[in-house]
N, C-alpha and C positions, 0 to 999 in steps of 0.2 A: 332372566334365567339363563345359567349357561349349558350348553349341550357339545358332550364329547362325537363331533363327526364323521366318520371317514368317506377321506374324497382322495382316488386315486392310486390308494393304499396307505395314506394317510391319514392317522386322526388328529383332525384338527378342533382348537375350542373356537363354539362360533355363541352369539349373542342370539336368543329369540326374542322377540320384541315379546313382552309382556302389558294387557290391557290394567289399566290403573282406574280405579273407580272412584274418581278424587272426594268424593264424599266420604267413602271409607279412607282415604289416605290421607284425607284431614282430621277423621277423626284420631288416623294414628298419630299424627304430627303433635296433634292438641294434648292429646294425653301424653306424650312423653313431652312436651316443654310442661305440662302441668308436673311435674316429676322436681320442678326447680324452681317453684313457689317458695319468695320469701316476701313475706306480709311488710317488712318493713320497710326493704329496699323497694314495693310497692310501692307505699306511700311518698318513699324520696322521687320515684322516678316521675310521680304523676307530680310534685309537686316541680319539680324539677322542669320538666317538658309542659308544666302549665296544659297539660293532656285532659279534655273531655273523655277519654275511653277508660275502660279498666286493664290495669296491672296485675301482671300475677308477680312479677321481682324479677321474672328471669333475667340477665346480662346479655351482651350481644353477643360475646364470645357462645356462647349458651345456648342460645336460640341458632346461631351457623352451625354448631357440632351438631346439632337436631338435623340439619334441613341437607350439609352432609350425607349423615347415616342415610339420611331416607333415599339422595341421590345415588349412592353408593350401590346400594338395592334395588337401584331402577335405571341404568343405565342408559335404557333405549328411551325413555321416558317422549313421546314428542309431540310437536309445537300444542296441538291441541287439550291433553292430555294435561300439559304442565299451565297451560293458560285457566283452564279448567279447574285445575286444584288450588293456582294461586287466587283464584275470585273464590272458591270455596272457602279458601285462609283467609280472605279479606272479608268475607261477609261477616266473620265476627268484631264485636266491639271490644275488642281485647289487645293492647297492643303488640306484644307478644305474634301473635296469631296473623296480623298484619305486618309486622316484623317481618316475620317466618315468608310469608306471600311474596315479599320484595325479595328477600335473601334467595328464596326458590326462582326466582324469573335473572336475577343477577349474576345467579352462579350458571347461566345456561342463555348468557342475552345474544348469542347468534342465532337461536331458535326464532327470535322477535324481529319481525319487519312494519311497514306503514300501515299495513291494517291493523296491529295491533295499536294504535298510537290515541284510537277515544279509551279504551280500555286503560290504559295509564292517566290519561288527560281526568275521567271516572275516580282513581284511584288519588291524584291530586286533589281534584276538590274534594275528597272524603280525608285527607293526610291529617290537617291541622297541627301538625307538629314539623319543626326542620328535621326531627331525627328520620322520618317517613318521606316529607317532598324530596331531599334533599338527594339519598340516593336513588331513587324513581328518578328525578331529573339527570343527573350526572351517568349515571349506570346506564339506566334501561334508555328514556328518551334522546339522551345526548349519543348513544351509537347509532339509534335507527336516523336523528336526523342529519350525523354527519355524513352517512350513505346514502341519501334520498332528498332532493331539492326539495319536493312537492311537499314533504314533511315538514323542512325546516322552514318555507313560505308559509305554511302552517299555524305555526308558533307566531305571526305575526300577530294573530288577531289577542294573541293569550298575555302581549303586555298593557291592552287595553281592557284587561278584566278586571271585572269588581274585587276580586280574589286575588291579594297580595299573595298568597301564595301559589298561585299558577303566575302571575307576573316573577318571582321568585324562579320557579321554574324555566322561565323561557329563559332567563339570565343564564343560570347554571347550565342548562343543557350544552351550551356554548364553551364550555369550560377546557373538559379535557384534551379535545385538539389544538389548543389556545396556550395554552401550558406546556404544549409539545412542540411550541414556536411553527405552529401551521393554524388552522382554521379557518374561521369566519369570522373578523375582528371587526369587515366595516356592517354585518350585521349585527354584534354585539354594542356597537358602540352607536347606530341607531334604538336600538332598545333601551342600552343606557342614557341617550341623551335625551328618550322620552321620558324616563323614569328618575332623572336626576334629581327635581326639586323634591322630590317625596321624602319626608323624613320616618317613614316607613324603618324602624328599624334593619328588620331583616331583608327588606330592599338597597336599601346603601351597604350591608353590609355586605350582598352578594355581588353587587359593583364594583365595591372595592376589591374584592375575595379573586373575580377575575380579573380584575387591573393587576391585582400585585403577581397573580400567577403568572400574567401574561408579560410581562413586567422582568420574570427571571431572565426569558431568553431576549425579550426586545422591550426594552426599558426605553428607547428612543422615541418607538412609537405611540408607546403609553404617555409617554410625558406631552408628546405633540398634540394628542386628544384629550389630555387633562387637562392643559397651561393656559385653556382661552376659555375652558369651562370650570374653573377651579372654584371660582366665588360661589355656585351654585351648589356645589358641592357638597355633602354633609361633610363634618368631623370624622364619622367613622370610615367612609368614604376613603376622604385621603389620609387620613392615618395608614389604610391597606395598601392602600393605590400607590404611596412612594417608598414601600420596605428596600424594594428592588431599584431603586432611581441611585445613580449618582450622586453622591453628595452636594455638587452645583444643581444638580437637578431637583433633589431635594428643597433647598436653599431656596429655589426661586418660584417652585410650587406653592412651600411656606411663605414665600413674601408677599405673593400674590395674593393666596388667600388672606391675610391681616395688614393688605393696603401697602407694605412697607416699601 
């Protein structure tokens, strides 16, 4: 809510923090993405994402102008309040509605620090789809554990999980400082070298996804961590992993791998 003030013979506009009853401000969220139900694009998207949950059709552009509006209106919106509404959005089985949950904690992830980090972890092993783990790890998890050791020591135990998709996660979290040519490479590169044999699709492909990013700015260092570990490798792997190599670098990745 905004309130016209006067302070000093001034009127100034100031923000009042207003309480949010995330049960009711899910139910608002839910009925307006229910507003862009299309039955068919449903069934592509479930069959598409190989999704357990129900579809209502909405697009993602679709679902962010939703979660927008509702920010826009709620300015002061804080930490607890927003954490609260997105488990209220994720309690349904609808992806959409889980959709909305990530997008609301995404657009606001300076709000999220280490205590929030089983609440995500919770949220991963409920995802089952890369369109969900994927920004949950990258987004939410990958800031809180680039600012917090004891978090990203954390993540260690989540590349020995039964759950390719929290192993999945710990890869990705890793990502965005990695691609900004800083990070935490010789922790990445211990998680991948545990995770290498796996032909885990969406685990080699998230190895490789950070090799090649990592790869833009230091293509040196990616090829010195891949050239003695190559034969191990999947195909999809290094297919990613040399977009960014050198041509000779290229060249002798590839020879490596096929013996030559």
């Amino acid at each position: 809510m905004v309130l016209l003030v006067r302070r000093s013979r001034v009127w100034v506009l100031v923000w009042q923090r207003q309480h949010v009853d995330p049960v009711r401000a899910a139910s608002d969220i839910t009925s307006e993405l229910s507003i862009h139900t299309d039955e068919v694009r449903a069934r592509k998207q479930k069959e598409y994402l190989k999704s357990d949950l129900d579809h209502l059709g909405a697009s993602v552009p679709e679902v962010r102008a939703v979660v927008r509006r509702f920010l826009r209106h709620h300015p002061g919106l804080g930490h607890g309040e927003l954490v609260a509404l997105a488990r209220a959005m994720w309690a349904d089985d609808i992806y959409e509605h889980r959709l909305a949950a990530v997008e609301l904690l995404a657009a606001r992830p300076q709000v999220l620090g280490p205590t929030d980090m089983a609440t995500l972890e919770s949220m991963l092993r409920q995802a089952h789809t890369w369109a969900l783990v994927d920004p949950i790890s990258i987004s939410l998890v990958g800031r809180i554990v680039a600012g917090d050791q004891a978090s990203a020591q954390g993540m260690d135990r989540w590349v020995a999980d039964d759950d390719f998709w929290v192993r999945r996660a710990a890869l990705l979290a890793l990502l965005v400082p990695l691609r900004e040519g800083r990070g935490d490479f010789e922790r990445f590169g211990r998680y991948a070298d545990a995770l290498l044999d796996e032909r885990e699709f969406f685990i080699a492909k998230a190895i490789g996804w950070v090799l090649r990013d990592t790869a833009r700015r230091r293509p040196d260092m990616v090829f010195e961590w891949l050239e003695p570990r190559v034969a191990r490798a999947s195909g999809v792997t290094v297919r990613e992993a040399v977009k960014y190599m050198s041509d000779a670098q290229r060249d002798e990745i590839n020879s490596a791998r096929t013996g030559g």
